[in-house]
Backbone as CSV, one residue per row, in Angstrom:
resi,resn,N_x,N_y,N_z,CA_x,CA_y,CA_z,C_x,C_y,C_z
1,UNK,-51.564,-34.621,-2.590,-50.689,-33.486,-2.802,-49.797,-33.339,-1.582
2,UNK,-48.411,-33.102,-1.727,-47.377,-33.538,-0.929,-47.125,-31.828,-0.499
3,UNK,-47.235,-31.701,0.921,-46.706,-30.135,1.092,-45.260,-30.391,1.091
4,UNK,-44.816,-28.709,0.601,-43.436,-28.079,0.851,-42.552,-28.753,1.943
5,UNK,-41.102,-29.558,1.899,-40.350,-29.187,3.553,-39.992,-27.848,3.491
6,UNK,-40.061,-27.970,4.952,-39.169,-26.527,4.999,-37.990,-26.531,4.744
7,UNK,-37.232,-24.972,4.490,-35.976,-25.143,4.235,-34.988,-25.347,5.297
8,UNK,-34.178,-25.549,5.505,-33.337,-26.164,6.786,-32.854,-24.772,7.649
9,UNK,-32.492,-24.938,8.630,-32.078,-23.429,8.910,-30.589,-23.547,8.437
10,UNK,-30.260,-22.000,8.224,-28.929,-21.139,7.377,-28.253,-22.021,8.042
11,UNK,-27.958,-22.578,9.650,-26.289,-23.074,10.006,-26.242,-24.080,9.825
12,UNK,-28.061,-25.237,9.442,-27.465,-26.489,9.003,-27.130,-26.510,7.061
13,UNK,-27.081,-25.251,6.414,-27.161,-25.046,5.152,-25.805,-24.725,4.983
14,UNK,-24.688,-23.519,6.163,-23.586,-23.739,6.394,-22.629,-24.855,6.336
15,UNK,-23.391,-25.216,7.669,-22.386,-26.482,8.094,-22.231,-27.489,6.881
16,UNK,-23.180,-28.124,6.105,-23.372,-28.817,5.001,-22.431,-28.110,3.902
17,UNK,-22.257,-26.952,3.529,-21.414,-26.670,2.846,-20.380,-26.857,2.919
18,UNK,-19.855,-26.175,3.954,-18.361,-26.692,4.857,-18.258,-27.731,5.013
19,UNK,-18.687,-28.783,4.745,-18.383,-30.392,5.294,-17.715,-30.495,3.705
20,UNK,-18.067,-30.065,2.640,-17.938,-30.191,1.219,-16.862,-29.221,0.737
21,UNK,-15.947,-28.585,1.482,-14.921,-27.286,1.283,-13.994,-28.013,1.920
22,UNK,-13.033,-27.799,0.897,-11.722,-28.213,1.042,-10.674,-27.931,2.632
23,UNK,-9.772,-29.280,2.827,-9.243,-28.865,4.697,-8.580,-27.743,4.643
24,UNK,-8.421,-27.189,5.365,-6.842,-25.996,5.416,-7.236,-25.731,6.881
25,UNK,-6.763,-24.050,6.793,-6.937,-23.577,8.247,-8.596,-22.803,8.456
26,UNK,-9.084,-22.920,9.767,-10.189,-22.330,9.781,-10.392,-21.001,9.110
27,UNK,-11.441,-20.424,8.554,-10.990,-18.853,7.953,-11.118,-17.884,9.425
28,UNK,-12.029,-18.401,10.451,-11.811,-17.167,11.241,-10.821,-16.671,12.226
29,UNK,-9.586,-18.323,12.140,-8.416,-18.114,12.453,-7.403,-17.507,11.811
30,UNK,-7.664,-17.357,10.642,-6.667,-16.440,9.684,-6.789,-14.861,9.647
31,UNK,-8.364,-14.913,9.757,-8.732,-13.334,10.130,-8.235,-12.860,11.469
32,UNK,-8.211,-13.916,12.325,-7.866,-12.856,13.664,-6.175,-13.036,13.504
33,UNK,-5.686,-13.818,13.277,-3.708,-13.712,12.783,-3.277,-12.549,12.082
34,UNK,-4.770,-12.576,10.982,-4.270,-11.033,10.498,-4.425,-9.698,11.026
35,UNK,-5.114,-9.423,12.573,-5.262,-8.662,12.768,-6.851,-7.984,12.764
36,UNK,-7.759,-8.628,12.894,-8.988,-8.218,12.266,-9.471,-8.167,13.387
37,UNK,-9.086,-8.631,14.650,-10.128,-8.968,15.893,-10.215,-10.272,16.263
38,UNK,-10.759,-10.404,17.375,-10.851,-11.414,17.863,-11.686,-12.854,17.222
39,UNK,-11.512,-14.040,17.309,-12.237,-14.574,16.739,-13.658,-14.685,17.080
40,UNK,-14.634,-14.006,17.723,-15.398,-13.968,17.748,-15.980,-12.927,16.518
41,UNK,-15.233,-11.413,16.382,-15.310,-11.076,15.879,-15.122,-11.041,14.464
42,UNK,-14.610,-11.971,14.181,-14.119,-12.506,12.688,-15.492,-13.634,12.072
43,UNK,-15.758,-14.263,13.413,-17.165,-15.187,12.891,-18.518,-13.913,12.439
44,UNK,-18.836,-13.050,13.378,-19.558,-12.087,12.942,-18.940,-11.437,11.310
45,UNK,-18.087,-11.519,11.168,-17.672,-10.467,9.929,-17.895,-11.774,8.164
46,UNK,-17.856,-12.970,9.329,-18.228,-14.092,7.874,-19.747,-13.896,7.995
47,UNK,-20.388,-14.053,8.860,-21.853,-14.315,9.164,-22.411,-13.132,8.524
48,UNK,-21.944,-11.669,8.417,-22.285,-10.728,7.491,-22.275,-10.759,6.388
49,UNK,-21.398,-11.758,5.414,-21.258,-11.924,4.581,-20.586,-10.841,3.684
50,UNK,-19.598,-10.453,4.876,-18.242,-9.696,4.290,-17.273,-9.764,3.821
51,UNK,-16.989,-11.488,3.880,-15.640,-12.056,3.935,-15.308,-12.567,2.263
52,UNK,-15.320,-13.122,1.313,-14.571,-14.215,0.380,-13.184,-14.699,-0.161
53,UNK,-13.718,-15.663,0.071,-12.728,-16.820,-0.440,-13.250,-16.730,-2.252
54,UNK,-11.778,-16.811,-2.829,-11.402,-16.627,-4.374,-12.684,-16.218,-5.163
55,UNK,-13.240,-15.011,-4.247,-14.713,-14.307,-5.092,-16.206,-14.849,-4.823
56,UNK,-15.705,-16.140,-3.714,-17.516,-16.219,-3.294,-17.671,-16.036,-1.905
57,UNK,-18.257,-15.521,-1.577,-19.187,-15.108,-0.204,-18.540,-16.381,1.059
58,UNK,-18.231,-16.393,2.006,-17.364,-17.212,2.618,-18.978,-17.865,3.665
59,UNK,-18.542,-19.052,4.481,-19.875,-19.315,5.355,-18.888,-19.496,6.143
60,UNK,-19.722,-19.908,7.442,-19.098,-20.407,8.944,-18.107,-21.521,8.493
61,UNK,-16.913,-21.687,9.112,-16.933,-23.130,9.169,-15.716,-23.379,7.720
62,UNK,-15.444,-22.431,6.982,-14.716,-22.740,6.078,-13.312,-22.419,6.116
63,UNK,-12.377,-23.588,5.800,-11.212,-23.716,5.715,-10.661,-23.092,4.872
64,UNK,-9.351,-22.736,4.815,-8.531,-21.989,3.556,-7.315,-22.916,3.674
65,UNK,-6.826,-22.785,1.915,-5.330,-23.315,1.706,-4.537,-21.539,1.995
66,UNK,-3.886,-21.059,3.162,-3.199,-19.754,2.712,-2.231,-19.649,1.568
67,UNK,-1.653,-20.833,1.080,-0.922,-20.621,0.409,-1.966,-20.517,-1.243
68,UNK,-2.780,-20.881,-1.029,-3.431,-20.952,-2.476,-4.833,-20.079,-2.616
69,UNK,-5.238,-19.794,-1.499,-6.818,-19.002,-1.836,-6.335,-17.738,-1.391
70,UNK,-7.240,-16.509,-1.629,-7.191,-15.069,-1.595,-8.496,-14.964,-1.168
71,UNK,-8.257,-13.967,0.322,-9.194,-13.908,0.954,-9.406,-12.082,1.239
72,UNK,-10.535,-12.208,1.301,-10.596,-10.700,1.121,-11.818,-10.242,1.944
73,UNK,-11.639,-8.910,2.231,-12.999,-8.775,3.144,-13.171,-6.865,2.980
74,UNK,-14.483,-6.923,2.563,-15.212,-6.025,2.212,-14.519,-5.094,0.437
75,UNK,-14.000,-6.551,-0.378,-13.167,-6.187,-1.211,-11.832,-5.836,-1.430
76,UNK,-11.175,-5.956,0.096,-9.816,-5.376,0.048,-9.249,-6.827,0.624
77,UNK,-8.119,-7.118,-0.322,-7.379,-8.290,-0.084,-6.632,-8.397,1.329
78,UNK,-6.758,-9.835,1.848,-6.065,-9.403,3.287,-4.860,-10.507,3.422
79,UNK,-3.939,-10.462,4.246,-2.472,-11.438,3.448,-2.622,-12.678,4.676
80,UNK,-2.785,-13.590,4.147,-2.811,-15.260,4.801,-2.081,-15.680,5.130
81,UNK,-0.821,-15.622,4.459,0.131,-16.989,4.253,0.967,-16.023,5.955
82,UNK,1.761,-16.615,6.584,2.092,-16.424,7.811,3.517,-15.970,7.808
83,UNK,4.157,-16.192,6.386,5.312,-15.194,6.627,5.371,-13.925,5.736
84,UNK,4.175,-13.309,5.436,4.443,-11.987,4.992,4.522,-10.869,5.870
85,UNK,5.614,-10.132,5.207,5.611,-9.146,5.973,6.075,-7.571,5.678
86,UNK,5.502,-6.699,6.289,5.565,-5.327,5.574,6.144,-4.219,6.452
87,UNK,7.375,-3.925,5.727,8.191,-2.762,6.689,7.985,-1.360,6.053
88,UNK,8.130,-0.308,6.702,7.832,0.891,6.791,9.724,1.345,7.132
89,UNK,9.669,1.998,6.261,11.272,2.764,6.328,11.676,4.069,6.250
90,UNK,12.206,4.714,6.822,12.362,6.298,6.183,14.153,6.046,5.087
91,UNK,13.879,5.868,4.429,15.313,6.247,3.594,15.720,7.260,3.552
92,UNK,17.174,7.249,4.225,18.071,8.173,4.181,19.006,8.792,2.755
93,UNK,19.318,9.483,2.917,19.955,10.614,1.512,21.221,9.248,0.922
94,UNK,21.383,9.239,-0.203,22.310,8.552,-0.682,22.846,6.911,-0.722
95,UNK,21.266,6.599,-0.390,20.929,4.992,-0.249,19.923,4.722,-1.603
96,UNK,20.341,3.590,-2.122,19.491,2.973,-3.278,18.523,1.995,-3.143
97,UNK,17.484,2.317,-3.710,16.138,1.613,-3.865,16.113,-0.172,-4.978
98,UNK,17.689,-0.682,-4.685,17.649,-1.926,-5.284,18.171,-2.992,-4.159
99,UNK,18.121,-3.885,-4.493,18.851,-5.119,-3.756,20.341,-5.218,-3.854
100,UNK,21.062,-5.114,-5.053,22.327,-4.625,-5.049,22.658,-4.004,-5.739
101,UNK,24.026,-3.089,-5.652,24.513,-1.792,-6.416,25.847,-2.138,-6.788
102,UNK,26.119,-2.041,-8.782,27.091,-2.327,-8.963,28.225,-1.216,-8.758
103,UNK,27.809,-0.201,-7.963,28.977,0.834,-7.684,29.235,0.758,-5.874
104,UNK,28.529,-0.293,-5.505,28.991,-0.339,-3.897,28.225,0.637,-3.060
105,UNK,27.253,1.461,-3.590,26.502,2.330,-3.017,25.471,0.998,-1.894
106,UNK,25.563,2.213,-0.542,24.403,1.052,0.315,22.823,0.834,-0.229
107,UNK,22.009,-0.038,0.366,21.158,-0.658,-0.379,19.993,-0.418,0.531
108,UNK,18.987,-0.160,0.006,17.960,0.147,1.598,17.396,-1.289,2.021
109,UNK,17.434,-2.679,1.096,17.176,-4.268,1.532,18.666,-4.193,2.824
110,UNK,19.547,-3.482,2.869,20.315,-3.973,4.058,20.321,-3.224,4.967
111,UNK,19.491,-2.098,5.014,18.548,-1.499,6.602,17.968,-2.389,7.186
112,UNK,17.286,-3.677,6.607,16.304,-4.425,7.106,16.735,-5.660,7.474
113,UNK,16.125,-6.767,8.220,16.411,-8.437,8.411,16.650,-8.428,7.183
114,UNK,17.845,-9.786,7.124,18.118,-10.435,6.036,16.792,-11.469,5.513
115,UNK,16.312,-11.936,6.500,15.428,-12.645,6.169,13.910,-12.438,7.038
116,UNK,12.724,-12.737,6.135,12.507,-12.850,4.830,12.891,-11.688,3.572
117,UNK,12.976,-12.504,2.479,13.799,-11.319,1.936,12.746,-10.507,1.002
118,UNK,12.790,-9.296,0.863,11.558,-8.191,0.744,12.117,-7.417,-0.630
119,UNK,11.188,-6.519,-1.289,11.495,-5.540,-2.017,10.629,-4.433,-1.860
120,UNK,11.609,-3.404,-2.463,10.402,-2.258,-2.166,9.640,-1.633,-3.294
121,UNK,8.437,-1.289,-2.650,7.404,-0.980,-3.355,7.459,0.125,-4.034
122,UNK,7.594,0.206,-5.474,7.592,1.789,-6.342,9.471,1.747,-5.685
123,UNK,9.744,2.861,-6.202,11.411,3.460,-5.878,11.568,4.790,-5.588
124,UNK,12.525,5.510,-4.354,13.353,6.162,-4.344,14.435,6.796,-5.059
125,UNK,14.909,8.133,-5.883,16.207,7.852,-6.386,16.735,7.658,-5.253
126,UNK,18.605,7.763,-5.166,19.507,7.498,-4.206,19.224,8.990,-3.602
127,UNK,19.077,10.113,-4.510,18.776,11.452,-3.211,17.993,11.795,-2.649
128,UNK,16.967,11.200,-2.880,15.794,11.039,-2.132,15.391,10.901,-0.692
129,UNK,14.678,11.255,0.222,15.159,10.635,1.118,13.475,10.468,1.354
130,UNK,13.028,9.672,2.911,11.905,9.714,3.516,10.907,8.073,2.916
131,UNK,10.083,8.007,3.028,9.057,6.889,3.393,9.276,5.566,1.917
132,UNK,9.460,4.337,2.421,9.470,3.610,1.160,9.043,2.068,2.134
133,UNK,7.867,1.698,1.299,7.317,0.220,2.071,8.132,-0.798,0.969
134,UNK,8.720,-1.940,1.986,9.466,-2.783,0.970,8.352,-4.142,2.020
135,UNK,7.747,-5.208,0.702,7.648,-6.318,1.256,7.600,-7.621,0.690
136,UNK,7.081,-8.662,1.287,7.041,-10.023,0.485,6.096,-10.226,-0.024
137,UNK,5.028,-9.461,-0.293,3.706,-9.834,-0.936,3.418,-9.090,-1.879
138,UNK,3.617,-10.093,-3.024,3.567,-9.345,-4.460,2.241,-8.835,-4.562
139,UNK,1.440,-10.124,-4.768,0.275,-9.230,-4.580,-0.198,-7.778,-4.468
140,UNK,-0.157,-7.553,-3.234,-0.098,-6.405,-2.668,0.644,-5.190,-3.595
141,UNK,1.814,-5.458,-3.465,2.654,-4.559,-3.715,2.830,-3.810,-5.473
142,UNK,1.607,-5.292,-6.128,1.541,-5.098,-7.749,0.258,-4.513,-8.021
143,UNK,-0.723,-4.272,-6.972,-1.855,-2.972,-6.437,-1.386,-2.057,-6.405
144,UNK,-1.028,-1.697,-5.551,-0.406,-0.236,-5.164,0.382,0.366,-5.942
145,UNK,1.335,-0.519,-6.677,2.369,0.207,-7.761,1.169,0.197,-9.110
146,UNK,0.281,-0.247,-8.937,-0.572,-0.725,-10.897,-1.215,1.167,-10.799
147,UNK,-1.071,1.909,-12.124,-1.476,3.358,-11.970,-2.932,2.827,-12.116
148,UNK,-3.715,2.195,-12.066,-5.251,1.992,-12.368,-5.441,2.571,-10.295
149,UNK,-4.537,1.808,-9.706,-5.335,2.319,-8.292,-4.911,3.628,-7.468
150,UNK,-3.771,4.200,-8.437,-3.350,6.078,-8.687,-3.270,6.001,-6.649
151,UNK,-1.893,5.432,-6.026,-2.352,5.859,-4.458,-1.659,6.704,-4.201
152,UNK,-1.820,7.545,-3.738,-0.963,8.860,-3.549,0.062,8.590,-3.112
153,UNK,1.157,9.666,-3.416,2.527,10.075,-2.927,2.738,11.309,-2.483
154,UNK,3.015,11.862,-1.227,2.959,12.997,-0.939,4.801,13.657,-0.354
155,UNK,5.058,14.582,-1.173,6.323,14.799,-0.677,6.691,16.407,-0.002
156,UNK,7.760,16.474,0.586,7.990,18.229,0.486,8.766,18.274,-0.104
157,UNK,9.076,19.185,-0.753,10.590,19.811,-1.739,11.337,21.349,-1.400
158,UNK,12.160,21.457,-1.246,12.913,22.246,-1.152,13.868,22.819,-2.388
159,UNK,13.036,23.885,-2.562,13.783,24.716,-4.175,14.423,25.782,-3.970
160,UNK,14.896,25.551,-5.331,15.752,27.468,-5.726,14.806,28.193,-6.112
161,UNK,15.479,29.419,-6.446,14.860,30.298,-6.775,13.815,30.968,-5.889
162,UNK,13.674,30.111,-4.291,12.744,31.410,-3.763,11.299,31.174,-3.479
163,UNK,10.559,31.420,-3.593,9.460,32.190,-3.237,8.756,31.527,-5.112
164,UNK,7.736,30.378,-5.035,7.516,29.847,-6.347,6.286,31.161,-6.767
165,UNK,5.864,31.535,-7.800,4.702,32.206,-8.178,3.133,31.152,-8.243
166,UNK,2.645,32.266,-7.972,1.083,31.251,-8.156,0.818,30.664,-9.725
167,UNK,1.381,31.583,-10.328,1.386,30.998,-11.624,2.157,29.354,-12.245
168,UNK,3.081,29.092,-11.544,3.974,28.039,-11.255,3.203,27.121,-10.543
169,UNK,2.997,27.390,-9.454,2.060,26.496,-8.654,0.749,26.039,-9.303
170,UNK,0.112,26.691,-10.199,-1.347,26.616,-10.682,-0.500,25.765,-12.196
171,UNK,0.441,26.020,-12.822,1.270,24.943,-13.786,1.581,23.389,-13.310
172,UNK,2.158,23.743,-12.014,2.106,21.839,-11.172,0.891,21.224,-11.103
173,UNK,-0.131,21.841,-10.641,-1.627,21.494,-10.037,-1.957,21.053,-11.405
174,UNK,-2.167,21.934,-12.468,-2.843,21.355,-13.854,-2.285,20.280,-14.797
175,UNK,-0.742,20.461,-14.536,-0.054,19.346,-15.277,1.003,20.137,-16.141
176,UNK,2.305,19.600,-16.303,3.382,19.885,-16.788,4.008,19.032,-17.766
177,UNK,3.854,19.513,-19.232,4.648,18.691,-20.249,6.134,18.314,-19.777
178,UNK,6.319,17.040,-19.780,7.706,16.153,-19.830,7.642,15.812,-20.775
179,UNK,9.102,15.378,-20.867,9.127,14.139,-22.595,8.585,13.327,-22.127
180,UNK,8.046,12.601,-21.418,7.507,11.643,-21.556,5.760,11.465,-21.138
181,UNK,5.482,12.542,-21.558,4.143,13.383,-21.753,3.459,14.430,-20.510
182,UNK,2.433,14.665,-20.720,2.064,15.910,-19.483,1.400,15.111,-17.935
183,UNK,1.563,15.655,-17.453,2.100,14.861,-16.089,0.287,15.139,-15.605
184,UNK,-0.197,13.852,-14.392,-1.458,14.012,-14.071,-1.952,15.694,-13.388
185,UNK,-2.964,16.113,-13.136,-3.169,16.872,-12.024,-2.647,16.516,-10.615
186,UNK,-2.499,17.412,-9.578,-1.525,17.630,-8.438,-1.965,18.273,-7.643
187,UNK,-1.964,18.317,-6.134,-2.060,19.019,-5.348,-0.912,19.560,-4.552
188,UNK,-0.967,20.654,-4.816,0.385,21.552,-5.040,0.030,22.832,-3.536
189,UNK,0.572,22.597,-2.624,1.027,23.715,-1.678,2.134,24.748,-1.488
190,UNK,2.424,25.594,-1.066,3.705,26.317,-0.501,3.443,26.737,0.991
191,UNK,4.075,25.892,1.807,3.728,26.077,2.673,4.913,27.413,3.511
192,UNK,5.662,27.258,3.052,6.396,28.479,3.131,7.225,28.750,2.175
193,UNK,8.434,30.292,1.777,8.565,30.261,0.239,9.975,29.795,0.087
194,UNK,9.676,28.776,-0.890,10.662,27.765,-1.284,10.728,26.420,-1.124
195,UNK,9.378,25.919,-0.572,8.804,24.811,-0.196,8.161,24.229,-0.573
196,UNK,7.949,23.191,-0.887,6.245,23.065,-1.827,6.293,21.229,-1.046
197,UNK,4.892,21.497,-1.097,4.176,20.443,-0.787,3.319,19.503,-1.944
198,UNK,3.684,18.492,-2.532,3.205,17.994,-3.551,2.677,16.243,-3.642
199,UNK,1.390,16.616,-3.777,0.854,15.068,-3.807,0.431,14.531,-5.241
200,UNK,1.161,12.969,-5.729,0.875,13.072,-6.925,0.259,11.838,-6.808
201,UNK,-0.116,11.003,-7.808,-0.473,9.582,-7.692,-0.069,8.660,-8.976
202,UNK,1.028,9.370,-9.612,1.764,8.545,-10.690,3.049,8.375,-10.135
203,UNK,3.662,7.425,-10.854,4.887,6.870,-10.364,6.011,6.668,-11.517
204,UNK,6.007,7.928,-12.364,6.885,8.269,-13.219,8.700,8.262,-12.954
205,UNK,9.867,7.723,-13.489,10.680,8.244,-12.552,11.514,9.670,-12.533
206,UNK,11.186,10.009,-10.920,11.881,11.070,-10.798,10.774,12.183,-11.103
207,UNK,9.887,12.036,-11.287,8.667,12.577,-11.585,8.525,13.906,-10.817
208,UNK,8.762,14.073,-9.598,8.709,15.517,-8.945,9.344,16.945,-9.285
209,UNK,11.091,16.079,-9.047,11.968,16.687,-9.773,11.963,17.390,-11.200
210,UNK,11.392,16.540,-12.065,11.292,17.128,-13.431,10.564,17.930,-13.637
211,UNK,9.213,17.888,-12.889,8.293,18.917,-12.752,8.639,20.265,-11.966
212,UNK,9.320,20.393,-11.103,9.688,21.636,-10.589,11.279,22.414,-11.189
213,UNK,11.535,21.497,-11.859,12.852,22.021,-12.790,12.062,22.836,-14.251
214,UNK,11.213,22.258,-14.575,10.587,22.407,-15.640,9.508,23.987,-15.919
215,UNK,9.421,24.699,-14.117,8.919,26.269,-13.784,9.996,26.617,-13.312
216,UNK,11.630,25.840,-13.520,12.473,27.011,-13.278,12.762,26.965,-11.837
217,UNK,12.527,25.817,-10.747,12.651,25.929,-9.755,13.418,24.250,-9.122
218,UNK,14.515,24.371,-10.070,14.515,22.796,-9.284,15.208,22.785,-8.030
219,UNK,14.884,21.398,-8.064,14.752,20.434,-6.405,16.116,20.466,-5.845
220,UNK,16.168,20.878,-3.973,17.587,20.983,-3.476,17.629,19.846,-2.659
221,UNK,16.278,19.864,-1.927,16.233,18.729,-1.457,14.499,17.874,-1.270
222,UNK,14.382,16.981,-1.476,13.193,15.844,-1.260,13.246,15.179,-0.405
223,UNK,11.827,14.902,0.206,11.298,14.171,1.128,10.086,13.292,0.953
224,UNK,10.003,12.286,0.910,8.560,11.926,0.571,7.842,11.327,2.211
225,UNK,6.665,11.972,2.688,6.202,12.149,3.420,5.410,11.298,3.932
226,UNK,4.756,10.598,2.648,3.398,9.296,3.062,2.951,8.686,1.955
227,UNK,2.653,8.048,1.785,2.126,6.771,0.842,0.831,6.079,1.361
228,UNK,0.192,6.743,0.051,-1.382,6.537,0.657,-1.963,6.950,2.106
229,UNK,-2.270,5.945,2.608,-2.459,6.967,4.422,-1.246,6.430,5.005
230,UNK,-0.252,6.193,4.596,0.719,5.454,6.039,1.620,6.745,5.785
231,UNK,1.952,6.891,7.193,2.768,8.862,7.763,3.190,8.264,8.676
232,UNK,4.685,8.350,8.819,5.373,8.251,10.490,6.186,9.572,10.936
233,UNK,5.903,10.075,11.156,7.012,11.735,11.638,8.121,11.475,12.346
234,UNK,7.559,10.298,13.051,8.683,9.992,14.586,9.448,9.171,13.843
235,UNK,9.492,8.544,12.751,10.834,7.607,12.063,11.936,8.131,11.782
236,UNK,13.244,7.988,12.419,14.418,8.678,11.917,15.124,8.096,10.921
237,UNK,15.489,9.189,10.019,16.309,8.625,9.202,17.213,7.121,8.816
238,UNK,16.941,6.234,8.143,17.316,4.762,8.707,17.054,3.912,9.368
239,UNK,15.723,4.474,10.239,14.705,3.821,10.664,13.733,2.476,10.069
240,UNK,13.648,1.727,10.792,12.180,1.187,10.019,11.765,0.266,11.471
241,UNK,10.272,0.225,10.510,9.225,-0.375,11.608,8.256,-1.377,10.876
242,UNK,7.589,-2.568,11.175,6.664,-3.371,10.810,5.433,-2.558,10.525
243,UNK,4.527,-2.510,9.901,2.864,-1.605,10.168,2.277,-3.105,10.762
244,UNK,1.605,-1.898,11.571,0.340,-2.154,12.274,-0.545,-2.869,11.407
245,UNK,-1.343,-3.811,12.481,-2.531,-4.329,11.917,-3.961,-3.583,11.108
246,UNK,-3.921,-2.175,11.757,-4.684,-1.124,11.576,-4.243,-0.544,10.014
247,UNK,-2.373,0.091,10.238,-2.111,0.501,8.978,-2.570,-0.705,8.067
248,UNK,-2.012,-1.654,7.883,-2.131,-2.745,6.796,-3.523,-3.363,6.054
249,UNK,-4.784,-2.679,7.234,-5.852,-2.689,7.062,-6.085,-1.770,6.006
250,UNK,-5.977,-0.623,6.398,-6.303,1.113,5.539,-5.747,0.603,4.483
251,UNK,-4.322,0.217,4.507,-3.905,0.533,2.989,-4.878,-0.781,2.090
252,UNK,-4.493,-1.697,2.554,-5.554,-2.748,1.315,-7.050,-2.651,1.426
253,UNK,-7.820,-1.446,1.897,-8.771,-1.033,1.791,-8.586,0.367,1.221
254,UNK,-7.454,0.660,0.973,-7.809,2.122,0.357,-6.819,1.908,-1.385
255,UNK,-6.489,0.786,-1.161,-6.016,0.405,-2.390,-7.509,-0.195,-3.322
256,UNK,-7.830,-1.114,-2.813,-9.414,-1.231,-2.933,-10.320,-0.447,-3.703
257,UNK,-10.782,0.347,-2.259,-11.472,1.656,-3.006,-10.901,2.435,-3.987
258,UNK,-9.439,2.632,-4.358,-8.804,3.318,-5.780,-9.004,2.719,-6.349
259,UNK,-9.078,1.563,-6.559,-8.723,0.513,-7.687,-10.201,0.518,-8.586
């Protein structure tokens, strides 16, 4: 009777795997490019078995194609390929949310580098003004806009009429028939009277507006404030900025967790 071998230890069970995984770039060099930490810290975050490659559990030692695998860590997709990139903008009053305008109106793609060339995520009307992420990673950007992962939009508005009633306000919060049906629940403030503070997580168009026209109070002026957790106060008008390794983290982890 032949005893048991033992089983090999986990890094020669690793390494053996990885000898059998396709070349590309190391994965814990892609994690620290993206921002995740150092590569030491990126080997700990595979060795936890936090990391996967196209849905399986990643080991030491494994290569990625960036252009072809999706790598993700703790469920929230993280972006590989080396020229994506994600700008943060405040749009100014009377700029359009397309690439080009057949009336010559400016374009918010020509606030930014010409190249790489980007789009933005969800839309602005042209009177709109305040926060709009435009980028190259569809991916991404077909999360955040999909209503299954509902990521908030938070704006201020500036109305007529004054001083809104609680009754009005408790009509936004519960939902407001449009033609094009009754609008989600809302978190609805006044932070002073004629102001309202409104967070929604549909992406109807023009969706704010119709709702505060609709108690009799429409919109003089809009701002949209933040998108999901990303908030810049200090961005001026026509501004824009790259996000952080940190922001870009939150959001495809809090797209994640909505989803």
């Amino acid at each position: 009777m032949t005893s048991e071998q033992p089983e090999p230890p986990l890094w020669e069970q690793n390494a053996a795997k990885s000898a059998a995984l396709p070349q590309g770039i190391r994965l814990q060099k892609v994690l620290a490019s993206a921002g995740l930490g150092s590569r030491r810290v990126c080997d700990d975050l595979i060795a936890e078995g936090r990391v996967t490659v196209n849905g399986e559990v990643a080991v030491l030692g494994r290569r990625v194609d960036p252009a072809a695998d999706r790598v993700e860590l703790d469920g929230a997709p993280i972006g590989v390929l080396p020229d994506l990139v994600y700008y943060l903008l405040n749009k100014p009053q009377g700029v359009v949310t397309t690439s080009k305008d057949t009336h010559g109106r400016p374009t918010v793609v020509e606030l930014l580098p010409a190249e790489p060339r980007v789009f933005a995520v969800g839309r602005l009307d042209a009177d709109t003004e305040g926060l709009l992420l435009l980028t190259n990673d569809g991916d991404l950007a077909n999360r955040i806009a999909h209503p299954s992962h509902g990521v908030e939009k938070e704006y201020l508005a500036e109305v007529d009429g004054g001083r809104v009633s609680p009754g009005h306000i408790r009509q936004l919060r519960d939902g407001i028939e449009l033609d094009d049906g009754i609008t989600a629940e809302a978190r609805v403030a006044q932070p002073e009277p004629g102001v309202l503070r409104i967070t929604i997580h549909e992406g109807r168009n023009r969706q704010v507006r119709r709702m505060c026209a609709a108690v009799g109070h429409p919109v003089r002026r809009l701002v949209r404030t933040r998108i999901g957790p990303l908030a810049d106060r200090s961005l001026a008008p026509g501004a824009w900025r790259e996000l952080t390794a940190a922001e870009w983290k939150v959001l495809t982890e809090a797209v994640a967790r909505e989803g």
